[in-house]
C-alpha positions in Angstrom: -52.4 58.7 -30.0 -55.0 57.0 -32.7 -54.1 57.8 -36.2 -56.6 59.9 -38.6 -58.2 56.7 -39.3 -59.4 55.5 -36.7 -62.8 57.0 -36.4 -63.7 55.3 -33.0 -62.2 52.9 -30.3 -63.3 51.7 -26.8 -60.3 49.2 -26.4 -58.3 49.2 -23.6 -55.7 45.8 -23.1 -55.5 43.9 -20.1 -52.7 41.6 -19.8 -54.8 39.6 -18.2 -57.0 38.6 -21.4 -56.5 36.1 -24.0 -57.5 38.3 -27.5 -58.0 37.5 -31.2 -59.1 39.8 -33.7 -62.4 39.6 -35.8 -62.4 41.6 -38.8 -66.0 42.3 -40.8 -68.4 44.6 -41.0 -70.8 44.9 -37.6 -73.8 43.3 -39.3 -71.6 40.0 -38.6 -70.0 40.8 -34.8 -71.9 38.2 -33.5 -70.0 35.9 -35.1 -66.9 36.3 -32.9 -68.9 34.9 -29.8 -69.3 31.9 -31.5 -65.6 31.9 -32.2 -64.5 32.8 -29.2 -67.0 29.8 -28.0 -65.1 27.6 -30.3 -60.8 29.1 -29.0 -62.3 28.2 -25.7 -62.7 24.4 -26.6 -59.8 24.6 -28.4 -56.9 26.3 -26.4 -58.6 25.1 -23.2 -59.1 28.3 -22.2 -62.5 29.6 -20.0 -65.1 32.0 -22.0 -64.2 34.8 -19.3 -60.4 35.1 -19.8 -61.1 35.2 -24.2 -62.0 38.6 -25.8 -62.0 39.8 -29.4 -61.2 42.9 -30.8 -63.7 43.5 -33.4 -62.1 45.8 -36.5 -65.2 47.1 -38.5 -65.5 50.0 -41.2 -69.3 51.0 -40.0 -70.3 54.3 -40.0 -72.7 54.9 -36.8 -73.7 57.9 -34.2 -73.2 55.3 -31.2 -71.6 51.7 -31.0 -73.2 49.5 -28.2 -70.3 47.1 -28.8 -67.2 45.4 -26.3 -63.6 46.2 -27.8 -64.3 47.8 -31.2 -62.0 50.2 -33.6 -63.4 51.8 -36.2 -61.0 52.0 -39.5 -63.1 55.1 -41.4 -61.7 58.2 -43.0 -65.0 59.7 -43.5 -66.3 62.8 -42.3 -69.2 63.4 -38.9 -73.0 62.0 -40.4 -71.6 60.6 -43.8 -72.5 57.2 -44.1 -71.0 55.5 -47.5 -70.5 51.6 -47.3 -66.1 51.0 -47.7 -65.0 48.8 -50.4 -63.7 45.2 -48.7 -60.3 45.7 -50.4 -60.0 49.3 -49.6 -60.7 48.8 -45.6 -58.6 45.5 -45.3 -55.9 47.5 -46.9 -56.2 50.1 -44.4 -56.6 47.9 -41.9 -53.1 46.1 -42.5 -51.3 49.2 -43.2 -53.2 51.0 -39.9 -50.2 52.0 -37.2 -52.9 51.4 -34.5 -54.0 47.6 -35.5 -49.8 46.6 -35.6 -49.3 48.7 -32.2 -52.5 46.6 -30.6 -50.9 43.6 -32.0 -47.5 44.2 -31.3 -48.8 45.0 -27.5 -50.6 41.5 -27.7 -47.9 39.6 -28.7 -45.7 40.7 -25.7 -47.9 38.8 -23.2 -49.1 36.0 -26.0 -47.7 33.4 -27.7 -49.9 33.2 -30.6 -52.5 35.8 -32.1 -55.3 34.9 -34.2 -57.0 36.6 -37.2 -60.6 35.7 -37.7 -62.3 37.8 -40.8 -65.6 37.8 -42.6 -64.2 37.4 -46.5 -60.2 36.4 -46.8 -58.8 39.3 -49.0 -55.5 39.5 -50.9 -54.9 42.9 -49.2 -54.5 41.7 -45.9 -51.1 41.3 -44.4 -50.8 41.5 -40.6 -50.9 37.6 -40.9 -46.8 37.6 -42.4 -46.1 38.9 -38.6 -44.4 35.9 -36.9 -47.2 34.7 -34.3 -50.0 36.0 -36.5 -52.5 33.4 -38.1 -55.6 33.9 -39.9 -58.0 31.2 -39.4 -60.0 31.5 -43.0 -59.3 30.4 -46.3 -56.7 31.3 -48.7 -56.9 34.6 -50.5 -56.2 33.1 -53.8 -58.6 30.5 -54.3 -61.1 33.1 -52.4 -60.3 35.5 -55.7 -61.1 32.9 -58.1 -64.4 31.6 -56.7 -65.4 35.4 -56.0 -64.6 35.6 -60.2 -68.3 35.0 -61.9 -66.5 33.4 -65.3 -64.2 31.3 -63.0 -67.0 30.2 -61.3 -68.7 28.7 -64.1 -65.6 27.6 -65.4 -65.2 25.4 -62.7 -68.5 24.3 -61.6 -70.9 23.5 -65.3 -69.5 20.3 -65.9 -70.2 19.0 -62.0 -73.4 20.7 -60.8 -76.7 21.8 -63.5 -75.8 25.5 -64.5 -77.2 28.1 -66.8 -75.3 28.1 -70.4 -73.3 30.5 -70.3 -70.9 32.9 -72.1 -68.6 35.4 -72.2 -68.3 39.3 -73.3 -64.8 41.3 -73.6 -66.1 44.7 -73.9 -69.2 46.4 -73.4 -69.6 46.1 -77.9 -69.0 42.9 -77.1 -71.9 42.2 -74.2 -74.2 44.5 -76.7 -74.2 42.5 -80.2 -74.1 39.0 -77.9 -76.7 40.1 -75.9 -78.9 40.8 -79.2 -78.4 37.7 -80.8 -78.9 35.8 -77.8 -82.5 37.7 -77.1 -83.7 37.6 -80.4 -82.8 33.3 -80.3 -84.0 32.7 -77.1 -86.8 35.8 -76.6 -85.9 35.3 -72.7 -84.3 38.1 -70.6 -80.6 37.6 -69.7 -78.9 37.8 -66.6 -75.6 39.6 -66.9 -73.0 40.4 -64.6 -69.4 41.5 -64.3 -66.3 39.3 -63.1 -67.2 40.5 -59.9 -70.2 41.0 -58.5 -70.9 40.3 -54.8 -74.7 40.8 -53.6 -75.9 41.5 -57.2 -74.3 45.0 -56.8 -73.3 44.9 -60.5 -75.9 42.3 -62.4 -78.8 42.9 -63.9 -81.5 40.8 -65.3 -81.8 42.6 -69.3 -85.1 42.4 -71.1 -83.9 44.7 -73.5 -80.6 45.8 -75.2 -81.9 49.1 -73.4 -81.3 47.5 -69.5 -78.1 46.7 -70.6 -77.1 50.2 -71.6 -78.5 52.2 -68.6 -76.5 49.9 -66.1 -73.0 49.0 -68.0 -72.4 51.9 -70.4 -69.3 53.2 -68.8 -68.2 49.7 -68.3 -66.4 49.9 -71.5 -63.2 47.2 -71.7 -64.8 45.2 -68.8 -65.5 41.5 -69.2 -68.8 40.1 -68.9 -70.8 37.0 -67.7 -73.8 36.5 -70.0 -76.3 33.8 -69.4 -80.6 33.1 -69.7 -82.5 34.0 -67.3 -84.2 31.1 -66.0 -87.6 31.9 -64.8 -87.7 30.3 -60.9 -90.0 30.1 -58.1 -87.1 30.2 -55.4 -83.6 31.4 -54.5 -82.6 28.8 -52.0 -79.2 29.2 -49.8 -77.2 26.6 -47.7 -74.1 27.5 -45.6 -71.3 25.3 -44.7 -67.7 24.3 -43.7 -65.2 22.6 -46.8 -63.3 20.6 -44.3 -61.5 18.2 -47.0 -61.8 16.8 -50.1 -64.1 13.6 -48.2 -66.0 15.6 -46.0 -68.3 18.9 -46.5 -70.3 19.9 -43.4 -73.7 21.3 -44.6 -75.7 23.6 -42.0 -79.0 24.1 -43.8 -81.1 25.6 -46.6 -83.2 28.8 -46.2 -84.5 30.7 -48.7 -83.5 34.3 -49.9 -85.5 37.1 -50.3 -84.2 38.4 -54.0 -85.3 41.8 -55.7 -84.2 41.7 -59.0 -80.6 40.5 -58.5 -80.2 42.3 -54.6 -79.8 40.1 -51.8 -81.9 41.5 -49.1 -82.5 38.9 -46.5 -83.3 34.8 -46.0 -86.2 33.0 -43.9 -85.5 29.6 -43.2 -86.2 27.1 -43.1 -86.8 26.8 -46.6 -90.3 25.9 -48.0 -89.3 23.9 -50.7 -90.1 19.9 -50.7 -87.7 17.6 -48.9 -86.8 15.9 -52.6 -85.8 19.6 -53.7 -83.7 20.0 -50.2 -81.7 16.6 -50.5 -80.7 17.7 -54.0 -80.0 21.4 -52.9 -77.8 19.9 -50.3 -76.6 17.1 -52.4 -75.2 19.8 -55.1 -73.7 21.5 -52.2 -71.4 18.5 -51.2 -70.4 18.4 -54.8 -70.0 22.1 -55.2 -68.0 22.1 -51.6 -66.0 18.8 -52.6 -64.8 20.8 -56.1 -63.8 23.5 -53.9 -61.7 21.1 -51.2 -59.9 19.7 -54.5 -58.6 23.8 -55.0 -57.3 24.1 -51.9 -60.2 25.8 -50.4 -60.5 25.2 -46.4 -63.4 26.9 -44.1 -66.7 28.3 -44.5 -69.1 28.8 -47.7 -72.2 29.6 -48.9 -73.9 28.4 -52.3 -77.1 30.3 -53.6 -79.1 28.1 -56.3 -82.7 28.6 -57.9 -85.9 26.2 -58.5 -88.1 26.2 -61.3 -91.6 25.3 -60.6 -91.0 22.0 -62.1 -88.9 21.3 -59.4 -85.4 21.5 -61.2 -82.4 23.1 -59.3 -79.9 25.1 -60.8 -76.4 25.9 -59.3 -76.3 30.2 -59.4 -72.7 30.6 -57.3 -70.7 29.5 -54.2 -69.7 32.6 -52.0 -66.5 31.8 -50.8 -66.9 33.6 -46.9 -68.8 33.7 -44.4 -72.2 34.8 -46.0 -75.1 37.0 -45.1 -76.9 34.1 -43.2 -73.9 33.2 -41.2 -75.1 34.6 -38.1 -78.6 33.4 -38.2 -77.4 29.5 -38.8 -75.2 30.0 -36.0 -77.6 30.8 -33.9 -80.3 28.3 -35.2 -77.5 26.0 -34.6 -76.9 26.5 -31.2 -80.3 25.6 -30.3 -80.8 22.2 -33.1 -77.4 20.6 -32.0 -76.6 18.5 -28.9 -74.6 20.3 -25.6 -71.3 20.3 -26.6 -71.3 19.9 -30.5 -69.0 22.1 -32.6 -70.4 25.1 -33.8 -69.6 26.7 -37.4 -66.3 28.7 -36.8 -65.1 25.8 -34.7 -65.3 23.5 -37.6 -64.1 25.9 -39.9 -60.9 26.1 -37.1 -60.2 22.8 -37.6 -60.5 22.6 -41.6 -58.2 25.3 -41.8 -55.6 24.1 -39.4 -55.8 20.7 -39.2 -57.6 20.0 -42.5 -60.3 17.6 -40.0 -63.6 17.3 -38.4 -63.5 18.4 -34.9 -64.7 16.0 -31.8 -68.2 15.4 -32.0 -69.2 17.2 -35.1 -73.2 16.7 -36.2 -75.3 18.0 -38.4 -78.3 18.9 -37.8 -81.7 17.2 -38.8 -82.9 19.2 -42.0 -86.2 18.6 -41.3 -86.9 19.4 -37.9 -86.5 22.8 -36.1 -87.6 24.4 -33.2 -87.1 27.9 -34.9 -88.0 29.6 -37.8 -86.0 33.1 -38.6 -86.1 36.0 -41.3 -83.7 39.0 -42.0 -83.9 41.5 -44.1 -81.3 44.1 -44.9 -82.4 47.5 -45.4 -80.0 48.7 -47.8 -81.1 51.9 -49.9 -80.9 52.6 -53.8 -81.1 56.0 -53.0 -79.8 58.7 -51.2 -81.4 60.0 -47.9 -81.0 61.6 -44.2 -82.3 60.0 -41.0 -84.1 62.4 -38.6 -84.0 60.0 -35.8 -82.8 56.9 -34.4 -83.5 53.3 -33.4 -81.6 51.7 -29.9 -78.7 50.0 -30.3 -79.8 46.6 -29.5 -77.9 43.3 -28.6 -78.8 40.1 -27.7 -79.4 37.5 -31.1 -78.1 34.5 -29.5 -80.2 34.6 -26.5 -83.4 35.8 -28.8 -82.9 32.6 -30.7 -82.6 30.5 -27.3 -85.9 32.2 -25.6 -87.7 31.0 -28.5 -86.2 27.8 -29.3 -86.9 27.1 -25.6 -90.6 28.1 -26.0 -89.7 31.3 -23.2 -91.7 33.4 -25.8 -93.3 32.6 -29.0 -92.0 35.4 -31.2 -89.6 38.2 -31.2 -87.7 40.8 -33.7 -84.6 42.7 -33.5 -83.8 46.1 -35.7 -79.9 45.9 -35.5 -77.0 48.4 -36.8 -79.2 51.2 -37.4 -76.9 54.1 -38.0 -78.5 56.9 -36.1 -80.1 60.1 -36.1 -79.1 63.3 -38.5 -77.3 61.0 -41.2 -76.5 61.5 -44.8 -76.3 58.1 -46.3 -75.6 57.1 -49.5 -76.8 54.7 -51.8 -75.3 51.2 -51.2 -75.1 51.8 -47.8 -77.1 49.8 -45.0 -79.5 51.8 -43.1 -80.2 48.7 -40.5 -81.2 45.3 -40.3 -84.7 43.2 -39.0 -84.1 39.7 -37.8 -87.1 37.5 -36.8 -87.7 34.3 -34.5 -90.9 32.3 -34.2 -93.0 29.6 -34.6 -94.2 29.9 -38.0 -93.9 31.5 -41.0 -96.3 33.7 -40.5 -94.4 34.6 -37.3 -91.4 35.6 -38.7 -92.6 37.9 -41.6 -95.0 39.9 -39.3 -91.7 40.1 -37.5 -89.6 41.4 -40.7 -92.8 44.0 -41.6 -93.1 45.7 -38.4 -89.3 46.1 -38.4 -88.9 47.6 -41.6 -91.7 49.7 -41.0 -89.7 51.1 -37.9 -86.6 52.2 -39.8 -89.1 53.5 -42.6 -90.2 56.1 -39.6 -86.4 57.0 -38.7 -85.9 58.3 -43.1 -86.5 62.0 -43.1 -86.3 61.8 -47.2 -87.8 58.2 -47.5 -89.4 57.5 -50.7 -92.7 55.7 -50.3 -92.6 52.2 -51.3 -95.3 49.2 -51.6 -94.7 46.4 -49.3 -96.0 44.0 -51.2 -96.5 40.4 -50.3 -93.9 39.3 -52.7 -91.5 41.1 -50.6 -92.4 39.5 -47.5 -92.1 36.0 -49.4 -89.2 35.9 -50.6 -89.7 38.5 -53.8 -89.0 36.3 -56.7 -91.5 37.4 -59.2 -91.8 33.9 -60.2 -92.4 32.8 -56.5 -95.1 30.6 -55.9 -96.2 31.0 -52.4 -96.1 26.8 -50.6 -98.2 26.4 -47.7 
């Protein structure tokens, strides 16, 4: 018998199977074939006799997906995106999860936890034969804390000044004096703020009031905007405090302060990519010396005089993850460790693995775009999209010149929906050739959801959207 919140499961346990368990929202299932790619190498065990159970909070009308449980109190056609905190802490305290595991455990000696963002609420790893292969929830908290963060990181890496607000009368008279000394807009954020889900970029005491005004006795991070032409990304594994594996550097696709997608690779110079990834060894080094083990991002900006400026490191597996796993897969030699297999070995052994390279930062065979539709306002879907699957082998066809160009529309939620805002309504991701390749890609797939939104509010899809959106974005041939 499942419990009340378990909104979906297609998991049945055979004996027979090897199993871990991958915890994240669906956006990033893909991920666990490249981990259970990386247990194969590592326990000695064959693809075919490893599975994962994928826990996920995702709302959907169908799920095209092997072994999945849905943890999701709420009601039929109500699609609300679940606080991390608030489904990892249902998740541990779930009677289901600890019976799967609990069945697991009787025919295995060990049981591993694989998850998307470490988080202080999870707790099925204190069962004896439990480990979670990610970093520790502590120094995860502290890096995921915006004042930390630049606490930690000014005096190593270039950095907006910065100060600090202890209550919204606070952010208000700090944020005047600082406008009326500087006449630049301010970017200001709370503690914690993942995505840009609660920042703003201020050009007037007014901005600040319409989005913080009931943030009372909250503490702020206050620093100048810096006008930009690009919001570069790189993704990588802290393996100690002498070596920091760096994957790449793509380019994210910014409105305002929302994350909605990344194109790589990036079409900044090669002087401005050695120093992104330079800053990133630094960054990743500072993080090893904390204790940090396993997979990070760090998200930085370029001014058109070429200057780069740390923003933040994102302590988890970040929005790209997939995407460099799969671009990966195709840039690296047979054989060579992928992402979560490095991360396995940071995290347990505190080492590189066997035959670990990076790739060549300036040479691909692929060029790939996402962009996340996730909506600002409420609205109902009136029809629906196929659940497809297949990235990894989309990124291989192409890589492999099988075809020149393809898109996927992933996770879209399906037909009669009320979602609301916050929540993701799908995702595009594009392969090619080119540039140009990829962002026809990412239009025509946006388009497509557009047609599934029975209350879809009309809006311009402008060129700065398709390049990356910065209002300061210079466009690089």
């Amino acid at each position: 018998m499942k419990e009340i919140d378990v909104r979906f499961s297609n998991f049945e346990y055979d004996k027979n199977i090897h199993y871990f368990l991958f915890i994240s929202e669906l956006k990033a299932y893909g991920i666990g074939h490249f981990f259970k790619e990386a247990l194969s190498k590592v326990l000695g065990i064959s693809k075919e006799k490893i599975e994962f159970i994928s826990v996920a909070p995702d709302v959907f009308e169908q799920y095209n997906y092997d072994n999945l449980i849905i943890i999701n109190k709420c009601k039929d056609k109500r699609n609300k995106r679940k606080g991390h905190d608030e489904f990892i802490s249902e998740i541990s305290n779930s009677t289901y999860i600890n019976s799967i595991i609990d069945t697991i455990l009787a025919n295995q000696d060990e049981l591993f936890l694989y998850m998307f963002e470490t988080s202080p609420y999870m707790t099925l790893d204190s069962k004896d034969r439990v480990t979670l292969v990610g970093p520790k929830s502590d120094i995860v908290t502290t890096l995921n804390n915006k004042i930390s963060l630049y606490e930690i990181f000014c005096d190593i890496v270039p950095m907006a000044n910065y100060s600090v607000a202890h209550s919204f009368e606070d952010l208000m008279q700090s944020s005047q004096k600082l406008m009326q000394r500087s006449g630049h807009p301010l970017f200001i954020s709370l503690e914690n703020s993942a995505a840009g889900a609660n920042s703003i970029i201020a050009n007037c005491l007014e901005d600040i009031q319409t989005k913080f005004d009931t943030n009372k006795n909250d503490t702020f991070l206050i620093t100048e905007f810096i006008a930009h032409i690009c919001d570069p990304t790189t993704l990588g594994v802290v393996i100690n405090e002498d070596e920091i594996y760096v994957g790449g550097v793509a380019d994210q696709r910014i409105h305002g302060t929302k994350f909605k997608g990344s194109t790589f690779p990036s079409k900044m110079s090669k002087d401005v990519q050695e120093e992104i990834i330079r800053q990133t060894r630094v960054v990743g080094k500072k993080m090893a010396q904390l204790g940090y083990r396993g997979i990070f991002g760090c998200d930085y900006i370029v001014t058109s005089k070429d200057e780069v400026f740390f923003i933040e490191t994102n302590p988890r597996k970040q929005g790209t993850t997939m995407e460099f796993c799969c671009a990966l897969k195709t840039q690296l030699p047979l054989g060579a460790p992928n992402l979560p297999e490095i991360e396995f070995y940071a995290v347990t052994e505190s080492r590189r693995p066997p035959r670990m390279r990076e790739p060549d930062f300036f040479k691909t065979d692929i060029y790939w775009s996402s962009y996340n539709y996730k909506i600002d306002h409420k609205l109902t879907t009136h029809s629906y999209l196929p659940q497809q699957r297949g990235e990894i082998e989309m990124f291989q066809s192409v890589a492999k010149n099988k075809i020149n160009k393809e898109f996927m529309i992933l996770e879209h939620i399906g037909q009669d929906f009320f979602v609301n805002e916050g929540s993701f309504l799908g995702r595009v991701i594009a392969t090619g050739k080119s540039y140009k390749d990829v962002e026809d890609g990412i239009e025509m797939g946006r388009r497509m959801i557009d047609y599934t939104v029975k209350t879809y509010i009309e809006e311009d899809f402008t060129l700065d959207e398709k390049c990356y959106s910065c209002p300061y974005y210079a466009t690089k041939k």
